[in-house]
SEBAGU-647102 format. One line per field, with one value per residue: residue in one letter; chain; x, y, z of N, C-alpha, C, O in turn. Coordinates in steps of 0.02 Angstrom, whole numbers. Each point is the difference from the previous one (the first is absolute). Layout:
N
type [a	...]
mol [A	...]
nu [X	...]
nv [Y	...]
nw [Z	...]
cau [X	...]
cav [Y	...]
caw [Z	...]
cu [X	...]
cv [Y	...]
cw [Z	...]
ou [X	...]
ov [Y	...]
ow [Z	...]
This chain:
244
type [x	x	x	x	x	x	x	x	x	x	x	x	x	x	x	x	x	x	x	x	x	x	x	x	x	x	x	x	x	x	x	x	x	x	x	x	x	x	x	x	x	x	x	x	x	x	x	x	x	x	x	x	x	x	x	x	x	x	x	x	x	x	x	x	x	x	x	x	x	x	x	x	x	x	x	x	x	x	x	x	x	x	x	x	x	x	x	x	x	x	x	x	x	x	x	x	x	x	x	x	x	x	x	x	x	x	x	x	x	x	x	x	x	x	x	x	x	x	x	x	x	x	x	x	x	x	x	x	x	x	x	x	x	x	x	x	x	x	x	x	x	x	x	x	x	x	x	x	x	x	x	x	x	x	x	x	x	x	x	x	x	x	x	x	x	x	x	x	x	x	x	x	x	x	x	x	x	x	x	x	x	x	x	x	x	x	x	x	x	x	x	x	x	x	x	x	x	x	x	x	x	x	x	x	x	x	x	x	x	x	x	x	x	x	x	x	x	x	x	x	x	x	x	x	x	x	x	x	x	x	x	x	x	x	x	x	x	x	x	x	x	x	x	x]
mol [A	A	A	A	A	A	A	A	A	A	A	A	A	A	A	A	A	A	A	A	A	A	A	A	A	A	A	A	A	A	A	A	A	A	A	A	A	A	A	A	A	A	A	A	A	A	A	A	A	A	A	A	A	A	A	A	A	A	A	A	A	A	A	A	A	A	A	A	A	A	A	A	A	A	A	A	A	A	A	A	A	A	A	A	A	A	A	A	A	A	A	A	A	A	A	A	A	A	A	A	A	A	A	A	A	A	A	A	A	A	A	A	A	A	A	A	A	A	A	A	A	A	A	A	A	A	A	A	A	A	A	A	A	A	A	A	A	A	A	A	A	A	A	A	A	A	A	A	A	A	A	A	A	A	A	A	A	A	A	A	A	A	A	A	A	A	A	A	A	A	A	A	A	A	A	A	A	A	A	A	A	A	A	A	A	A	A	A	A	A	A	A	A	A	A	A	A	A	A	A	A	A	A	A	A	A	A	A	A	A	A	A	A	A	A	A	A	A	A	A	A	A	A	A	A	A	A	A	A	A	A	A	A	A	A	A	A	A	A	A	A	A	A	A]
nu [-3862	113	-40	21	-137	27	-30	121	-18	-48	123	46	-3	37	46	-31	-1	129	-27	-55	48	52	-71	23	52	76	-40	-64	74	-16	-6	-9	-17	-102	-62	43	-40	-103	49	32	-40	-108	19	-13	-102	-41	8	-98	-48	98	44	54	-121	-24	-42	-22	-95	0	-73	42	-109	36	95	43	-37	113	-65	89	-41	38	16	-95	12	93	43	-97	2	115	53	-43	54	96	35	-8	93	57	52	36	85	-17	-99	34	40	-108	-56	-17	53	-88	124	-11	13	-4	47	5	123	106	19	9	70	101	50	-84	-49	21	-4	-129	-64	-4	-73	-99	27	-11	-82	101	88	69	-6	13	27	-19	-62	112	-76	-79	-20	93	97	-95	26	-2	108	-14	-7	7	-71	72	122	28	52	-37	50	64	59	43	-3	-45	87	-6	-75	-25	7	-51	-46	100	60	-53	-60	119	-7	-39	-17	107	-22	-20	97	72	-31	-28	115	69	-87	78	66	16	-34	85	62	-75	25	85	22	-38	46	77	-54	-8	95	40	-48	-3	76	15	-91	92	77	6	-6	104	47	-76	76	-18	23	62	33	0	86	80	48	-72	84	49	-51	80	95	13	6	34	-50	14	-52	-100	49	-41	-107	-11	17	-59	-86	-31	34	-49	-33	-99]
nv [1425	3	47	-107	-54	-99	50	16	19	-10	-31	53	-121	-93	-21	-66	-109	15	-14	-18	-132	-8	-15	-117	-121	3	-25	-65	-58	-2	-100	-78	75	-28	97	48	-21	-5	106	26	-8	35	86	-84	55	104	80	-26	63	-97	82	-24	-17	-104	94	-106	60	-123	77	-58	34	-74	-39	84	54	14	54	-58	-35	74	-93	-89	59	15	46	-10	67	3	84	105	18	-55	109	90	9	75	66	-85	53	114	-25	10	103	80	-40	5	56	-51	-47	112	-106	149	-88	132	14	11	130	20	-85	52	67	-31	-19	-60	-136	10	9	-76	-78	-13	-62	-117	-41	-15	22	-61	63	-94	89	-121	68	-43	87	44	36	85	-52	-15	-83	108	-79	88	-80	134	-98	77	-3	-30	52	74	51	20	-113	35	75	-64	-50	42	-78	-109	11	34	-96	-52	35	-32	-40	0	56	-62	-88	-7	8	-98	-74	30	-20	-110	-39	41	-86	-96	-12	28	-94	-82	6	-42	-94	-10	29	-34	-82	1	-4	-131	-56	20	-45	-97	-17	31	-62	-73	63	6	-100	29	-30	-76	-97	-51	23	19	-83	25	50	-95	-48	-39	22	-86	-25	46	11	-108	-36	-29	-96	-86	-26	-67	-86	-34	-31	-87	-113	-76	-65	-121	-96	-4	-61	-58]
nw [-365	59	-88	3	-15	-57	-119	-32	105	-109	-32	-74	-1	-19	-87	-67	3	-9	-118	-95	-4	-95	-76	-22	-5	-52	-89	-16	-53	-92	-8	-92	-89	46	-6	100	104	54	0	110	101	8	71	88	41	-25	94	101	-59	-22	-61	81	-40	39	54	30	74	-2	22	110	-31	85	-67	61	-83	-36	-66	29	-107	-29	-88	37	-96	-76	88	15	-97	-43	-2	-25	-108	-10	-18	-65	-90	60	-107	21	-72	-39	-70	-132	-67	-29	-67	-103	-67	-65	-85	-46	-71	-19	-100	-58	-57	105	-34	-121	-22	45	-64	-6	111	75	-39	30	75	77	-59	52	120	-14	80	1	-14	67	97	32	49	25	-8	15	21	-15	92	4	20	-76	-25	-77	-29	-24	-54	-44	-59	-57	10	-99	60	46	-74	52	-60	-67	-100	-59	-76	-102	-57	-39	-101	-98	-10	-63	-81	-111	-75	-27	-111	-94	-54	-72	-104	-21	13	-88	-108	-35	-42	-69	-67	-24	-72	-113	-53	-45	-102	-57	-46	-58	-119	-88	-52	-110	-118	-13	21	-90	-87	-68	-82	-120	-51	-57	-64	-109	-66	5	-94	5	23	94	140	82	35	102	59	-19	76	75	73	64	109	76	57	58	115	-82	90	-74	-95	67	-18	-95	-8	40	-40	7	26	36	-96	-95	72	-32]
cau [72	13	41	72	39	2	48	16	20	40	28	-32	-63	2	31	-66	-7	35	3	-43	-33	47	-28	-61	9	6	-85	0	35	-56	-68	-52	-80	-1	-30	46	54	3	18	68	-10	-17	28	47	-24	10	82	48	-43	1	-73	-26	8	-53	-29	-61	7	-77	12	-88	3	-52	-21	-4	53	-7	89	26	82	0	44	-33	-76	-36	35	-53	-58	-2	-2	-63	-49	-3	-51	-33	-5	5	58	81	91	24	-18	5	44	-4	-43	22	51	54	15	-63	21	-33	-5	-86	-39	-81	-63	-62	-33	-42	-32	-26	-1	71	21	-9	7	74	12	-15	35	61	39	40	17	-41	43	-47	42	-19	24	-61	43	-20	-73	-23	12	1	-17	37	35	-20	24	-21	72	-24	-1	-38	39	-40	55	66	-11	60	-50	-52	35	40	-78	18	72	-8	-44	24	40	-31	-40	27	15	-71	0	44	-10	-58	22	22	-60	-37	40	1	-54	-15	60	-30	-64	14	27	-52	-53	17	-11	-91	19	49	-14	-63	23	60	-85	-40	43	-4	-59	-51	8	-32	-71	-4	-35	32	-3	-90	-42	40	-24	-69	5	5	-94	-65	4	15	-60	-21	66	0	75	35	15	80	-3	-30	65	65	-22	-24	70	40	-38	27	56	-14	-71	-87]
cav [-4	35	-49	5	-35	46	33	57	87	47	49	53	20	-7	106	47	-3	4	91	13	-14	27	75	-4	22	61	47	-30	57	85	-12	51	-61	-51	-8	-4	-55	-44	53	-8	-78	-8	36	-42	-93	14	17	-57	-70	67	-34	58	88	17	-52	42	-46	-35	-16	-17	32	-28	-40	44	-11	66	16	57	27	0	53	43	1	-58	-61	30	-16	-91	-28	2	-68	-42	-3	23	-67	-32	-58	37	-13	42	-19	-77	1	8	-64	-68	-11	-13	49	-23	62	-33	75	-1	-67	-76	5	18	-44	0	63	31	57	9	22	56	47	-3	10	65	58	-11	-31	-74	-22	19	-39	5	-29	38	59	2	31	-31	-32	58	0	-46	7	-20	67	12	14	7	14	22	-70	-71	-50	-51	30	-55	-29	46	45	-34	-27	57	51	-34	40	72	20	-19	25	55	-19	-8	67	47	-25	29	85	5	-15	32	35	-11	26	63	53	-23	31	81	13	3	75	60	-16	24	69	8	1	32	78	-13	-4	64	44	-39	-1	66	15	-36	36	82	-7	-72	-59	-72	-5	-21	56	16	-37	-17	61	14	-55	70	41	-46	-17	58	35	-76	17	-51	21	30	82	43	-22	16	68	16	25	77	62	15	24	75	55	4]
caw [-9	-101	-36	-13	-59	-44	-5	43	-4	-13	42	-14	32	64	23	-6	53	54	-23	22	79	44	-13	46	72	11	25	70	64	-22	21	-42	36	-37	-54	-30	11	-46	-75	-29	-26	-74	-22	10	-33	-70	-25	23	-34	-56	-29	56	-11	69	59	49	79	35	42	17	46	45	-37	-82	-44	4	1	39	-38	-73	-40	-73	17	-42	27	55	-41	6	75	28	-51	47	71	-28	-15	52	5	-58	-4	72	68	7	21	90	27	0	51	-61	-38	-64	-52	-61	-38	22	-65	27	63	7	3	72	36	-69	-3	14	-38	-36	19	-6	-64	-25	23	-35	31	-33	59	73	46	56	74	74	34	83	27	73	8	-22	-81	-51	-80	-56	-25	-70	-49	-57	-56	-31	-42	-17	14	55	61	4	70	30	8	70	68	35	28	57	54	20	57	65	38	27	55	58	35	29	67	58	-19	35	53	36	11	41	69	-15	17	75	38	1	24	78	42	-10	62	63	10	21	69	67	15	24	52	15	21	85	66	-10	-6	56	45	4	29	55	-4	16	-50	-43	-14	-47	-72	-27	-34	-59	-46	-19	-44	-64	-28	-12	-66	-51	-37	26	68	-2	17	43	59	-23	-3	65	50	-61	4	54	1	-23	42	-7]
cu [18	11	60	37	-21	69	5	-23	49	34	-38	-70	12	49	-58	-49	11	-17	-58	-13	56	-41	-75	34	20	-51	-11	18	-14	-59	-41	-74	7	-16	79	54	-41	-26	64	11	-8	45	89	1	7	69	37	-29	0	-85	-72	-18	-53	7	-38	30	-50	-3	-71	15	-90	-40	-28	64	-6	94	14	68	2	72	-43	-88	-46	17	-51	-49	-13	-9	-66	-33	19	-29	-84	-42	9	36	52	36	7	-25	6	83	1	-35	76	67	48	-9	-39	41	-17	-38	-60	-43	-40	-12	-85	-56	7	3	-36	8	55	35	-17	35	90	38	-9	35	72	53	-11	11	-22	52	-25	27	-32	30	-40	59	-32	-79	-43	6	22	-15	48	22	-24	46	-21	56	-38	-8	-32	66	-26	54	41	-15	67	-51	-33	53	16	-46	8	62	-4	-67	-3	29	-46	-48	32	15	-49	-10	34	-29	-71	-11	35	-52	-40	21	-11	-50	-36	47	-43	-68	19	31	-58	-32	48	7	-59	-3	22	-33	-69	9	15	-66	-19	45	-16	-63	0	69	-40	-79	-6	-47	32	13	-50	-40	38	-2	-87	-21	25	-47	-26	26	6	-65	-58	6	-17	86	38	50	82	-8	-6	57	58	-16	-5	73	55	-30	54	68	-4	-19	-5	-50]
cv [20	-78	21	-36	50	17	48	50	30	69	44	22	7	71	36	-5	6	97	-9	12	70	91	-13	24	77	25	-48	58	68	-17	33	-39	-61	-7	44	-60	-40	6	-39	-60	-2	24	-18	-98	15	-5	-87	-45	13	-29	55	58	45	-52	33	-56	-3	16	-40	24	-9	-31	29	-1	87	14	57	31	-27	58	39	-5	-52	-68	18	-19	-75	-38	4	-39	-29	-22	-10	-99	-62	-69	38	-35	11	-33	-76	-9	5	-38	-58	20	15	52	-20	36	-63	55	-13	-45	-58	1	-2	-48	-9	55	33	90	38	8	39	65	7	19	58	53	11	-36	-98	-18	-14	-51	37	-46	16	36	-11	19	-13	-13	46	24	-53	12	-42	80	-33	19	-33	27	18	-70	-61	-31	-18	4	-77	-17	39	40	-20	-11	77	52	-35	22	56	-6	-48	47	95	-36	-7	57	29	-35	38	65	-1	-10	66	73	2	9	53	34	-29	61	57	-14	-9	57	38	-35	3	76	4	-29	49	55	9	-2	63	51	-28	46	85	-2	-29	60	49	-16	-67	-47	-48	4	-22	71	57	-30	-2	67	27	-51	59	49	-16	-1	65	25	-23	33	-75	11	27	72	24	8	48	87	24	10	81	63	40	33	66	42	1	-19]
cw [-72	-22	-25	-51	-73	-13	40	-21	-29	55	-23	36	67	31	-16	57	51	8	28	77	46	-4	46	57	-3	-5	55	48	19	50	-26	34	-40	-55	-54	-15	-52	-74	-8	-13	-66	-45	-33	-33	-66	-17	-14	-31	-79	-44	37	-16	37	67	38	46	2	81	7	83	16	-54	-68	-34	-7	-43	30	-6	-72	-21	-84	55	-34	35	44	-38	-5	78	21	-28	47	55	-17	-5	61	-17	-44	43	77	51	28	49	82	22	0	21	-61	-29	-50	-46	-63	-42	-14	-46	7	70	-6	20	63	16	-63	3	13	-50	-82	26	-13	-49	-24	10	-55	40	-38	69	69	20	89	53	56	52	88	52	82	-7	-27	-70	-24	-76	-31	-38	-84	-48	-86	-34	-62	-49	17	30	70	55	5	81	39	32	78	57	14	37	52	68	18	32	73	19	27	67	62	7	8	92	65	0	37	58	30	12	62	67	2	28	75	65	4	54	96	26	-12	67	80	10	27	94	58	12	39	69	24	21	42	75	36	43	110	53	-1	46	54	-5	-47	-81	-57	-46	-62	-84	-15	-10	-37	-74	1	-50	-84	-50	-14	-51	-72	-55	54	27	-5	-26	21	55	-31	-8	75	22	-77	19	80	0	-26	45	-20	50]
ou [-36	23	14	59	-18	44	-47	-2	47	-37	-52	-23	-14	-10	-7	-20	-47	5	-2	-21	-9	25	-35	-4	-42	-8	40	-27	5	-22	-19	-14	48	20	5	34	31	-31	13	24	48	12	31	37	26	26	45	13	-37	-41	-46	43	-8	20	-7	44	-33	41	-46	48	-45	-61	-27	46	-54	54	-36	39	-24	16	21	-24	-54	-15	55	-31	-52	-29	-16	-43	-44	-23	-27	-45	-24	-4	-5	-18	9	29	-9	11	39	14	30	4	55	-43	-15	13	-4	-31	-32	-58	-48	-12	-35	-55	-48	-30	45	22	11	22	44	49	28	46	41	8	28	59	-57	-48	-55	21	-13	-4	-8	49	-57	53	40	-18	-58	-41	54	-22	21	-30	2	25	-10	44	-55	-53	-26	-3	13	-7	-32	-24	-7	-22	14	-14	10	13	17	10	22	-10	-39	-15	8	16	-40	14	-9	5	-28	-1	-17	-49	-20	-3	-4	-37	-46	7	-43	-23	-27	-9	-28	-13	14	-23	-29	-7	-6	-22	-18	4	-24	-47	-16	1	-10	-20	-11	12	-33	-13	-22	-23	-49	-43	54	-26	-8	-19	-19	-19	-26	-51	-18	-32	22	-28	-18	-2	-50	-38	-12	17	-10	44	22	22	33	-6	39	44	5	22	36	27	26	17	26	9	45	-60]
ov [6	-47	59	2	59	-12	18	15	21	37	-5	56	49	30	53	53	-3	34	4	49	22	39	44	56	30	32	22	42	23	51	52	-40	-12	-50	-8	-11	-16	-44	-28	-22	-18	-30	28	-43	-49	-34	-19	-57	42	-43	26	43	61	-58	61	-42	52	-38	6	-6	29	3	-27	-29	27	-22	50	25	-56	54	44	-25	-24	-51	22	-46	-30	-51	-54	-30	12	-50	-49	-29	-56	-52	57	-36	-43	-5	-29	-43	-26	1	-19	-25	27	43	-60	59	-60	50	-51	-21	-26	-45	-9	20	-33	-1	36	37	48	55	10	19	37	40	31	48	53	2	-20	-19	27	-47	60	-61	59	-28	14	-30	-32	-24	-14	31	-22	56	-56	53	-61	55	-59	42	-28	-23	-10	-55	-60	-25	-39	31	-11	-14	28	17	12	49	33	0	15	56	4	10	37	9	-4	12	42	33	17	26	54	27	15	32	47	19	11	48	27	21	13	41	29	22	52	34	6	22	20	31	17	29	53	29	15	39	26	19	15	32	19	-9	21	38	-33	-7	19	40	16	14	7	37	-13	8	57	11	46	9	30	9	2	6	34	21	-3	39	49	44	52	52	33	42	61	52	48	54	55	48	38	58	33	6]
ow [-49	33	-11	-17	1	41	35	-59	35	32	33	12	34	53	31	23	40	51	61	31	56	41	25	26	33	52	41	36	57	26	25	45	-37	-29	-61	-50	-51	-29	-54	-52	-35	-52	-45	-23	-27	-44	-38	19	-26	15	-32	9	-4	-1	3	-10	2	26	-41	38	-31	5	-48	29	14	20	-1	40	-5	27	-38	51	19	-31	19	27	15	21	25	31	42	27	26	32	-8	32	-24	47	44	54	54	43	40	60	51	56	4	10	-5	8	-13	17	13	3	-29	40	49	18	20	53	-23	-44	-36	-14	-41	-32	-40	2	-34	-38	-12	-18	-11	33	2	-35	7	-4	17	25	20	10	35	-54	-15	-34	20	-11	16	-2	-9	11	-14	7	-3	-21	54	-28	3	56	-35	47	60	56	53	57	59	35	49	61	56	24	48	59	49	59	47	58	44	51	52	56	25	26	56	53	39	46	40	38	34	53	53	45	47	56	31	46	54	57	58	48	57	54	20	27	57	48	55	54	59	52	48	59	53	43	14	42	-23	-39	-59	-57	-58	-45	-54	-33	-16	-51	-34	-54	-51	-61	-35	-47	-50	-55	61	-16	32	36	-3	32	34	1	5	26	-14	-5	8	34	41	-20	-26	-12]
């Protein structure tokens, strides 16, 4: 859940945010792939988180940790010490449920490597929100601030808000996908049908025999050919319609 106590949200942010979430949903709508959709994400958690001058996306995926979107490359470099190290910020954020922020001055004493490296990159800052969008995608969205200020408890409620509300559009956007490529695979599988029938039917007037037989002559050829059986149907009755 967001929290809601705390001082407010400055208006300003919160129109920065309404900008942001409002240029996601519009790439949403484009249906780019995912690894675009979730560029923008990142791409958007900076604009909307001030303090913000990188992010990457933790995804775990069959229990690996992997980023699969980043706005720097040096936000990809810190992220693998992590993995690498098999603890940090990012992952504490996707295991445990919670937001982790905190500047890199008194991280070293529980992630050491993490935060060398960090430092090194020239990143002060880390703020880290879990990101779980269905059973398939989980993690954490990342964010690095060049400064020693440790990002503001505002900061966290508004990362908080912007990946509730992404995680419910990545959700619908994945949901409607998945319709999408369920729908395509049933109209390909009733074409493959209709055109599989339309030969059975062709095979059992020209040569009077049953429908069994008919299909088990186009199988053979199938297996002959080794061209799969809807081609071999869809080639057989085309051939017919052309004289060939």
């Amino acid at each position: 859940m967001i929290a809601v106590t705390g001082e407010p949200i400055p208006p300003e942010q919160l129109d920065e945010l309404t900008a942001a979430m409002a240029d996601l949903t519009s790439a949403l709508e484009t249906q780019p792939s995912e690894t675009e959709i979730l560029e923008t994400v990142c791409a958007e958690a900076v604009r909307a988180v001030p303090g913000a001058d990188m992010a990457s996306i933790t995804a775990i995926r069959d229990g690996k940790p992997e980023t699969a979107a980043s706005t720097d490359d040096r936000a990809v470099d810190i992220d693998r010490v992590q993995y690498a190290a098999g603890e940090g910020p990012c992952l504490r954020a996707a295991e445990t449920g919670e937001i982790v922020r905190l500047p890199l001055a008194t991280a070293g004493a529980v992630w050491p490597e993490f935060t060398s490296y960090a430092r090194g990159a020239g990143v002060g800052s880390y703020l880290a929100a879990p990101l779980r969008v269905d059973e398939t995608l989980g993690g954490a969205l990342n964010l690095f601030g060049y400064g020693d200020h440790g990002f503001a408890e505002t900061d966290s409620r508004l990362l908080a808000l912007y990946t509730t509300i992404v995680s419910f559009g990545l959700r619908s956007t994945r949901r409607y996908l998945n319709a999408r490529r369920r729908v395509a695979e049933l109209e390909t599988a009733m074409s493959s049908r209709a055109v599989i029938e339309q030969a059975k039917g062709i095979l059992m007037a020209a040569h009077r025999i049953t429908a069994d037989d008919a299909m088990k002559r186009l199988i053979a050829e199938s297996q002959h050919t080794n061209v799969k059986l809807r081609d071999v149907a869809t080639r057989f009755v085309e051939g017919l319609s052309s004289g060939d």
